[in-house]
N, C-alpha and C positions, 0 to 999 in steps of 0.2 A: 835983772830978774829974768828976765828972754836967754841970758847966759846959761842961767843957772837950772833955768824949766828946761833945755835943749840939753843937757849934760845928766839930768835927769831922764829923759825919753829916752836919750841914747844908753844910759846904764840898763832902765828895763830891757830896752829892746834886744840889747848884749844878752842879759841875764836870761830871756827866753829862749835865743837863740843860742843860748849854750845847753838848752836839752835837745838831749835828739833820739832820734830812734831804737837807743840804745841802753835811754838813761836808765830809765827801770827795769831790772833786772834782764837787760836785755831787750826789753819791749819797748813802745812808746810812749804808756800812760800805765799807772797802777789802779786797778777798782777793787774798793772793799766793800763787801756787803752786810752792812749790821744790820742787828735785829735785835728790839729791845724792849723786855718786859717778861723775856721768857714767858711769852704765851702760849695757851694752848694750841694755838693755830700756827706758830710755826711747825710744833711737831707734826699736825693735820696735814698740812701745806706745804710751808717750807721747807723742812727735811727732804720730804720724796723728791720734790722740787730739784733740788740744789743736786743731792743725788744721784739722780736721772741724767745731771750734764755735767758730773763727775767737777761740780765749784763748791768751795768752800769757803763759807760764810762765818761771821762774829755773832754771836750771839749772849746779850748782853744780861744778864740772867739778875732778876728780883722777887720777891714772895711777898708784896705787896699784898695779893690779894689769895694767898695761902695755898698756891696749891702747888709747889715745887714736889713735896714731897710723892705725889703720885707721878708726876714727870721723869723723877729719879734714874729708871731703868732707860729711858729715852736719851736724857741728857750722855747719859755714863755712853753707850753705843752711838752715840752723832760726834763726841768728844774726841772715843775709839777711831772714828773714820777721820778726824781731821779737821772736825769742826770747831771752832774756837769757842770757848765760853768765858764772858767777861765778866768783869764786878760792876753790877748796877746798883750796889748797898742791897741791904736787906728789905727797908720800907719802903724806899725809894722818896725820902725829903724833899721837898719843893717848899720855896719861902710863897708864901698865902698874900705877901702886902702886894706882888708883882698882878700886874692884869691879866685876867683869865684863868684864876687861879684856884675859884671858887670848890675846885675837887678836890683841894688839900685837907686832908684831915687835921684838927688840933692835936693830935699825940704824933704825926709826923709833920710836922710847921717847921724849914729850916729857919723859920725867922725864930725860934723858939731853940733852937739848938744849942750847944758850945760844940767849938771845934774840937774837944775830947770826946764829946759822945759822937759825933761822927768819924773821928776818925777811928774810932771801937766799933762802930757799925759798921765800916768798912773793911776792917781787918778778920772782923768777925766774917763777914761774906766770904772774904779769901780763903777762910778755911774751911768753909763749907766746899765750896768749889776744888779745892787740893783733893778735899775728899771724897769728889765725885770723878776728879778727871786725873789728878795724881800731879799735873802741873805746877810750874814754879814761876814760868811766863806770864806773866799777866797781863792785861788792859784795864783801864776803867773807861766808864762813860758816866758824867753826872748828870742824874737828874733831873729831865728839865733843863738842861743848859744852865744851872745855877752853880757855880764856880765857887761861891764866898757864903759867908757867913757873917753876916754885918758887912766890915772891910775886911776879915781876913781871907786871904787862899786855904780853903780848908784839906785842900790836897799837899802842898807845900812839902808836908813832914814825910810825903810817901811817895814822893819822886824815888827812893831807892830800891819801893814797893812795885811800883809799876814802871813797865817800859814805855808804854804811852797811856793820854786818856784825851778821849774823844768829844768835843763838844759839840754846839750845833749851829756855829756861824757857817753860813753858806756862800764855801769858798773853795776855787780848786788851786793850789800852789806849785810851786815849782818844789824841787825835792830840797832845795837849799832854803827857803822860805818856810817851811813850817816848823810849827812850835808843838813840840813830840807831846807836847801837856795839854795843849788845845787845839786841837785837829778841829780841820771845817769837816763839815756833811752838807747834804742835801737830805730835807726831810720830804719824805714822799707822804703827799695827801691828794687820792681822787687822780693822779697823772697816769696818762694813757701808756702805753710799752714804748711809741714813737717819744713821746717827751723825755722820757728817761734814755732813751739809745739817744736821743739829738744832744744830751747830757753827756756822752760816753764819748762820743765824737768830738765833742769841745773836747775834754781831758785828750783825745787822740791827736788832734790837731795844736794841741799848746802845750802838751806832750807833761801832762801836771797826774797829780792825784787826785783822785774822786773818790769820794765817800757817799754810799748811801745811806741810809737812814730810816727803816720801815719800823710800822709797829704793827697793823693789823695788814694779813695778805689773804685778801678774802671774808672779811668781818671780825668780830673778838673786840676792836676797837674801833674810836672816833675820828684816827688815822687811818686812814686804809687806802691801802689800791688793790686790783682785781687781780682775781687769781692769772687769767688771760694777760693782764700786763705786764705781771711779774712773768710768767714764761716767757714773752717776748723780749723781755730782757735780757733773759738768760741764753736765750737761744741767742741773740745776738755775741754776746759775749762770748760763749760758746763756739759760734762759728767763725769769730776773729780773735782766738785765744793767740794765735801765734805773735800777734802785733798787740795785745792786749794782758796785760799781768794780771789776774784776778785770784789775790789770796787774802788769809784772814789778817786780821790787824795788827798781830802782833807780830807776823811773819814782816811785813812790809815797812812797820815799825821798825824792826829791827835792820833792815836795811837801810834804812834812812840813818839810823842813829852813826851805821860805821861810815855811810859816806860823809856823812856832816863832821866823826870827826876827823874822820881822814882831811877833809880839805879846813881844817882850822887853822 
């Protein structure tokens, strides 16, 4: 057993020490910055934000609470500069039996779903979005971190649809390690600018991908961090862009998929 545990240390330790400085796209760690719910406070916030230090961010778009359609002329010019827009579904389903759950509405209950109607919910979003940004790239992000429907993978049939989709395990990986369907994040609630840079630094020093994960920057929601931390974030990022890859998700996505299958 002592063989077998030593043979394993030593494989990780190989497997890290095989990123380096280099790995991501020349840098030493990749940061993506999502945003999800298409709020009205990214376009308040976030946009000028992101912006002002010339990063570009994912933003994970749903009309849950109906109000894309005034956002429209926002989304279409943040799209224009480079900003990614992803498939959040339309309603945005979350299963109601899981804990904490009590905001799920009965006519969107993914415990109440089939995997037809969602995956028509989803495809339907995608052509919304075509329609706003003119893309064929896409990402998704489920949910809630809800993956299934009963025991099925309800994404499964749309691997062909999407290039990656985003969940919410909180994990930073080496570029050979991840699974293009279930991306980790960090979900930011309440964390000051230093938390999130001592976040950045991990991924710099172990040379992995980070993902973040915002929903309110400045209020709008029950997730939220300060507008003050999120600049500090960025400025960070900002000021060590040269050793630092910060692009949208499908960008980084798609690097991942040709090194993985390059070394197959």
């Amino acid at each position: 057993m002592k063989i077998i545990l030593s043979i394993l240390t030593l494989f990780a330790v190989n497997m890290i020490a095989a990123q380096t400085e280099k790995t991501w796209n020349n840098k030493s760690c990749a940061v993506v910055l999502t945003y999800d719910d298409g709020l009205n406070i990214d376009i308040k916030n976030v946009l000028p934000a992101l912006d002002s230090v010339q990063l570009k961010g994912t933003f994970y778009i749903s009309d849950y609470f109906n109000g894309l359609n005034a956002q429209l002329p926002s989304w279409k010019k943040a799209a224009a500069n480079g900003h990614e827009l992803g498939n959040h579904t339309i309603w945005h389903p979350c299963n109601s039996q899981l804990p904490g759950r009590s905001f799920v509405q009965p006519d969107y209950d993914l415990a109440t779903y089939t995997v037809k109607r969602m995956v028509n919910e989803i495809l339907a979003m995608n052509n919304l979005l075509k329609a706003i940004d003119g893309q064929t790239t896409r990402t998704f992000a489920y949910p809630c971190g809800d993956t299934k429907i009963h025991d099925t993978d309800y994404l499964a049939s749309l691997h062909q649809t999407f290039i990656a989709a985003r969940g919410v395990t909180p994990m930073m990986q080496t570029i050979d390690q991840i699974d293009l369907y279930n991306i980790g994040c960090y979900g930011m609630n309440g964390q000051s600018g230093k938390e999130m840079i001592d976040l950045v630094k991990q991924a710099q020093r172990t040379h992995t991908l980070l993902v973040f994960l915002f929903h309110g920057v400045g209020g709008e929601h029950s997730l939220n961090v300060s507008v003050n931390a999120h600049h500090e974030l960025l400025q960070y990022l900002k000021q060590n862009e040269s050793t630092i890859w910060v692009a949208p998700l499908k960008t980084v996505a798609a690097y991942i998929k040709a090194h993985q299958n390059k070394t197959k």
